[in-house]
N, C-alpha and C positions, 0 to 999 in steps of 0.2 A: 404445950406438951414438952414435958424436957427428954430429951434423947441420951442412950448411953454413947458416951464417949468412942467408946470399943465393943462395940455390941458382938458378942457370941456367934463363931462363925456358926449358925446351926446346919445338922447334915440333914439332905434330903430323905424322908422318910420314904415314903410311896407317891404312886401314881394313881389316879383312878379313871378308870374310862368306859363309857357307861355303851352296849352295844345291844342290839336286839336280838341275836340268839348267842345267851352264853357260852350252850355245849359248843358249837361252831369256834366261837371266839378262844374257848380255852385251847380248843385243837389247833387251832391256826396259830397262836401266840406261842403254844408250847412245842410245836411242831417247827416253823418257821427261826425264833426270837431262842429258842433253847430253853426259854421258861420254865422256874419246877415249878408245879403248885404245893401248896403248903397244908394242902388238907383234900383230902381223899375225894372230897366229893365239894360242892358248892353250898354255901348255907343258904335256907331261902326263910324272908321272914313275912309271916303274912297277920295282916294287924287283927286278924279276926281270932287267930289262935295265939300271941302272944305281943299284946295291944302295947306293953310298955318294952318293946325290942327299944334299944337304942337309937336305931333309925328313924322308929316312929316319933321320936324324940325331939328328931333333928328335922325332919322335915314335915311339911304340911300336913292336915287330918285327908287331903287327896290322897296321898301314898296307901297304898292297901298290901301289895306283894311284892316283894326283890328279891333275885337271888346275886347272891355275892361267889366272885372266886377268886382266892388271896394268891399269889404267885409270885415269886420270884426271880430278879434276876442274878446275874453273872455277881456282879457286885453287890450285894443282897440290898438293895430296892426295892422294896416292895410293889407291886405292880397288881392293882385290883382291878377289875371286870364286873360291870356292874348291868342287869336287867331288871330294870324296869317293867314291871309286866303288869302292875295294877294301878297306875293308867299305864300304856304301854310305850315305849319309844315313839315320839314323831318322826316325821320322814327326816331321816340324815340330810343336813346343809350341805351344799357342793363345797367344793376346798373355797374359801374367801380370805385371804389373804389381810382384808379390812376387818376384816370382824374383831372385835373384842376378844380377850380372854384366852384360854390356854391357845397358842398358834401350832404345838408340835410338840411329841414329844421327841427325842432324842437316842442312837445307841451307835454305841462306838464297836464293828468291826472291821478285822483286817483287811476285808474284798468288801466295800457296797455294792459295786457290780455288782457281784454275783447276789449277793445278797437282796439284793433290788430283784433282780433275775429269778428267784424263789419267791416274791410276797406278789409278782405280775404271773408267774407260774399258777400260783395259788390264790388269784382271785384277786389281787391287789390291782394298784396301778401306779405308776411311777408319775412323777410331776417334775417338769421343766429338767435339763440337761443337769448332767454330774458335773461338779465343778471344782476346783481350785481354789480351798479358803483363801481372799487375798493374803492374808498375813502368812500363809506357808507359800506364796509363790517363790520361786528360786530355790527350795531348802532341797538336799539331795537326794530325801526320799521323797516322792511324790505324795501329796495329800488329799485326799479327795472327801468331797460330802457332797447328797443327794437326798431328795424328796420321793416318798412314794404315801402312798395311803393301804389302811388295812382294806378289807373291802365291807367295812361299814362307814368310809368314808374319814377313819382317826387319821391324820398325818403323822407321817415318822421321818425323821431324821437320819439315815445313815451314815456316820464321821469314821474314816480312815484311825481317826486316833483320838486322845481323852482330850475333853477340854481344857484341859489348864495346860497341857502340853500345845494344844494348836494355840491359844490367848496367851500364856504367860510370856515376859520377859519380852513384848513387841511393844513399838512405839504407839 
């Protein structure tokens, strides 16, 4: 397989994260995270009333009903919410650190404290101590990132500041 040279930086589109009660999920995302949603209500497709949805498409002849909710963040990222309802969510894995596949997602505000402080307020739970990216120790404004989860279990990321600004320019 031959490779581009200079491949296309591509920009992250969305996120998608699949939780078992939507209505909850969107309140807690759009309440906690500042998330807008992008449509008024959730789309729900269910293969008995329109068999060639997209979805039905893409995934297995199991899939029967999903309802989707498109949102938005800060930086227009798309951020999707997804239920599962026909078959329905299995029990939420505990946080595993080994597991395969997405580890976390990511959001850069000014206070995680606090911020952290609102998703354990609201059902969440925080994971292992706030910390000191090594690569920002020493710098004169203090930098911090911390682990918490939604309370169906998503991990979240909260960074003091953007990625390229805590990564770029270090050895």
């Amino acid at each position: 397989m031959s490779l581009e040279p200079n491949p296309h930086n591509r920009v992250l589109n969305h996120i998608a994260l699949h939780v078992p009660d939507l209505d909850a999920a969107i309140h807690w995302y759009t309440t906690i995270f500042g998330f807008r949603p992008l449509r008024s209500t959730p789309v729900c497709s269910d293969r008995s009333t329109t068999p060639s949805a997209p979805i039905f498409r893409v995934y297995g002849s199991s899939l029967h009903k999903v309802k989707v909710a498109f949102l938005s963040t800060g930086n227009g990222v798309g951020f999707e919410l997804f239920q599962f309802i026909d078959p329905p969510m299995s029990t939420p894995a505990s946080f595993d650190y080994t597991r395969g596949g997405v580890f976390h997602v990511a959001v850069t505000d000014p206070d995680p404290e606090a911020l952290c402080e609102r998703v354990v307020a609201n059902g969440g739970k925080k994971i292992g101590e706030t910390v000191t990216p090594g690569v920002c120790e020493g710098e004169a404004e203090r930098q911090v990132a911390l682990y918490c989860q939604d309370p169906w279990g998503n991990v979240i990321e909260a960074c003091s500041c953007g990625f390229e600004r805590m990564m770029a320019n270090r050895e």
